[in-house]
LUMLO-583805 format. One record per residue (C-alpha): residue in one letter; x, y, z. Coordinates in Angstrom, 2 decimals. Example, Ala and Ser with C-alpha at 12.3 -4.5 7.8 and 13.67 -1.06 7.14 Angstrom:
// residues 2
  res        u        v        w
    A    12.30    -4.50     7.80
    S    13.67    -1.06     7.14
// end
This chain:
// residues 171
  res        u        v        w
    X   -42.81   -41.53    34.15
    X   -39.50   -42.68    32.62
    X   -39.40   -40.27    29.79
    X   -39.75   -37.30    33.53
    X   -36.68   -39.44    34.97
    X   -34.75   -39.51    32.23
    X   -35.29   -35.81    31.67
    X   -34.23   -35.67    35.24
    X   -31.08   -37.44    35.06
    X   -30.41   -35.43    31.64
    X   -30.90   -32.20    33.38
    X   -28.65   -33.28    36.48
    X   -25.95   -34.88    34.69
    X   -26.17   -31.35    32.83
    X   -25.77   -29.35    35.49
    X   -23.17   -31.47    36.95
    X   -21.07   -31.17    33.65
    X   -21.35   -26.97    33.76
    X   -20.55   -26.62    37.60
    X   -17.09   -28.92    36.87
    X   -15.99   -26.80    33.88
    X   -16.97   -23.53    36.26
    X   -14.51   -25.28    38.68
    X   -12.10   -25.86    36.09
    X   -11.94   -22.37    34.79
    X   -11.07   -20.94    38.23
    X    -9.13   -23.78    39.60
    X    -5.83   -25.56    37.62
    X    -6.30   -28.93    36.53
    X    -2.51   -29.48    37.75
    X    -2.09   -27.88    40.57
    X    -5.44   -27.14    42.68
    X    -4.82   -23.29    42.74
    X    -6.70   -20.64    41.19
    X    -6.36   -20.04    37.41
    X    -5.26   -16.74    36.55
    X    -3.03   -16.09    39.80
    X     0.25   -13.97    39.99
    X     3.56   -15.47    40.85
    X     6.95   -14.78    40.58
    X    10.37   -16.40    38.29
    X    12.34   -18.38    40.85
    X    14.98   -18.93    38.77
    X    18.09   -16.89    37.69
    X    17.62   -17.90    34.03
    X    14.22   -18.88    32.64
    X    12.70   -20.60    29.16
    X     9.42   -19.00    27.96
    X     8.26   -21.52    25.26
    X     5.93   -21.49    22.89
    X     4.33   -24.47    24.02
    X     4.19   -26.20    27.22
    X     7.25   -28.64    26.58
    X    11.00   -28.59    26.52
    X    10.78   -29.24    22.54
    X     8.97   -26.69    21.78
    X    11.02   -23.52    20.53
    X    11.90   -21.16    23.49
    X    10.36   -17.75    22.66
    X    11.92   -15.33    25.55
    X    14.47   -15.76    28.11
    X    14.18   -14.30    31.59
    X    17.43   -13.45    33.46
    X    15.28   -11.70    36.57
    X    14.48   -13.56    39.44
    X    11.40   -12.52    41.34
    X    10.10   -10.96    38.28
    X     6.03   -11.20    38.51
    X     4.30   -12.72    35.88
    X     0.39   -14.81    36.09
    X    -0.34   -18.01    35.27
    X    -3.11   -18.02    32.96
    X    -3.20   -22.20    32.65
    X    -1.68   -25.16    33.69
    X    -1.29   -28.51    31.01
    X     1.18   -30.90    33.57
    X     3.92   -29.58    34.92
    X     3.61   -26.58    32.38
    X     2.28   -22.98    33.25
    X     1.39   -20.45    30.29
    X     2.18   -17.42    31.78
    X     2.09   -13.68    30.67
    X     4.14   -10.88    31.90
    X     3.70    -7.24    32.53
    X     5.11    -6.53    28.76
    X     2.00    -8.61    27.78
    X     4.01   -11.49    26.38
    X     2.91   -15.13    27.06
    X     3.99   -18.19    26.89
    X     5.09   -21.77    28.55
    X     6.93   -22.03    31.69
    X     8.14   -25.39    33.52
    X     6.20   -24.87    36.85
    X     9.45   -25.37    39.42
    X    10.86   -22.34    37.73
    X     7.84   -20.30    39.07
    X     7.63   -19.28    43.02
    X     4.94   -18.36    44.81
    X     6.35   -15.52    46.33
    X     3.89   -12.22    45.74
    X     6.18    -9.15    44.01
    X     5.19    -6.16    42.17
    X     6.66    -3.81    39.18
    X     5.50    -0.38    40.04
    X     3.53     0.69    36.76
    X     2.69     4.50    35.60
    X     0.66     6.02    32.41
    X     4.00     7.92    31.11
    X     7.56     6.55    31.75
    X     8.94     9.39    33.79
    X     5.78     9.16    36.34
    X     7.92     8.75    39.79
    X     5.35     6.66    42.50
    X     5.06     7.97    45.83
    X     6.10     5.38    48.82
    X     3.65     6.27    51.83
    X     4.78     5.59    55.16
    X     0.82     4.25    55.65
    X    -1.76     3.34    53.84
    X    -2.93     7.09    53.55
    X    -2.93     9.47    50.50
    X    -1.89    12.03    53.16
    X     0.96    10.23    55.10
    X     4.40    11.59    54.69
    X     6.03    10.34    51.33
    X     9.10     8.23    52.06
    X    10.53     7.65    48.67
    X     9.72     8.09    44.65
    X     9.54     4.93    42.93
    X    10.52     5.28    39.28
    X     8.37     2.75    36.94
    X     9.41    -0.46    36.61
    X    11.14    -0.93    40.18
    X    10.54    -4.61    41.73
    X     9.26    -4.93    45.12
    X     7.84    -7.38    47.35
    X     4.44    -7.41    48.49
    X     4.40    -7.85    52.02
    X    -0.01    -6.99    51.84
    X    -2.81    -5.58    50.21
    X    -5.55    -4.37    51.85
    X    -8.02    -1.74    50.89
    X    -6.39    -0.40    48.12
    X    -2.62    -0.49    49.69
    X     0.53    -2.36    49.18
    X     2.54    -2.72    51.56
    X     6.32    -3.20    49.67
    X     9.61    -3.30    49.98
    X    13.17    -3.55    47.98
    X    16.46    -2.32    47.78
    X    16.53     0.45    50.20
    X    12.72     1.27    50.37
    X     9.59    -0.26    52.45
    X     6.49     1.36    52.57
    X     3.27     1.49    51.20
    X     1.84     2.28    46.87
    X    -1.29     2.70    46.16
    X    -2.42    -0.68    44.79
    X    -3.51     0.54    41.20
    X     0.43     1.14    40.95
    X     1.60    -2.24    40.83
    X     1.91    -5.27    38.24
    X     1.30    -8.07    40.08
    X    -1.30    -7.49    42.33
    X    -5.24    -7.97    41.29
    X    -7.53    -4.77    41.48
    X    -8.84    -4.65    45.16
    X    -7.15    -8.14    45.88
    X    -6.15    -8.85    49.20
    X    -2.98   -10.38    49.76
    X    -1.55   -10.96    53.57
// end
């Protein structure tokens, strides 16, 4: 009977153990959000380090605010993040904001993206968005981004856009 209990308590304390590292991998340590989520640079000038501290070396410096990048971890107050060049590294976390933008993406560089005025293949196209234009998301629902920027608001099919998951809602 005590060898069955112990087995028991093995096999719980087990199970306990995986669910918490399940947790773990989809919720930062630091912060109680999900882990990888997309934010934004707050900041008119930030370090990308190497390692999540100030003494590590600083391997990129962003000059774009509202620039989208995901947080793949949290150590602290640290974020590694990678942006939509692929690059990754450590960010402070008050640098980040977690305002929801978007870089409009194509397959070749002279692509132009078609603004909707609805969430509809067919609605009347408003504007061409050349790649690499930064928006805000305003939503995302069933495939559609809702965006706006400098002299545009409309809607992008959400395939087009760095920052936003595939089929993610955002509201």
């Amino acid at each position: 009977m005590r060898h069955v209990l112990r087995a028991l308590l093995l096999a719980t304390g087990v199970a306990a153990v995986a669910a918490a590292t399940a947790y773990a991998d989809t919720v930062g340590q630091a912060s109680g959000l999900p882990v990888p989520r997309f934010v934004s640079l707050k900041a008119d000038k930030v370090n990308m380090h190497i390692g999540p501290g100030k003494q590590y070396e600083v391997k990129w410096l962003y000059q774009r605010p509202g620039w989208p990048v995901e947080v793949l971890a949290e150590f602290e107050n640290w974020r590694r993040i990678r942006d939509s060049d692929g690059t990754e590294g450590w960010v402070y976390h008050s640098l980040l904001s977690g305002r929801r933008t978007g870089v409009v993406t194509s397959k070749a560089k002279d692509d132009m993206i078609p603004l909707h005025a609805s969430a509809d293949a067919k609605s009347t196209i408003t504007a061409q968005l050349q790649p690499g234009v930064l928006s805000s998301v305003k939503r995302c629902v069933a495939g559609w981004c809702r965006v706006s920027g400098q002299g545009f608001d409309g809607y992008v099919e959400q395939t087009r856009l760095w920052g936003v998951y595939p089929d993610e809602k955002v509201e």
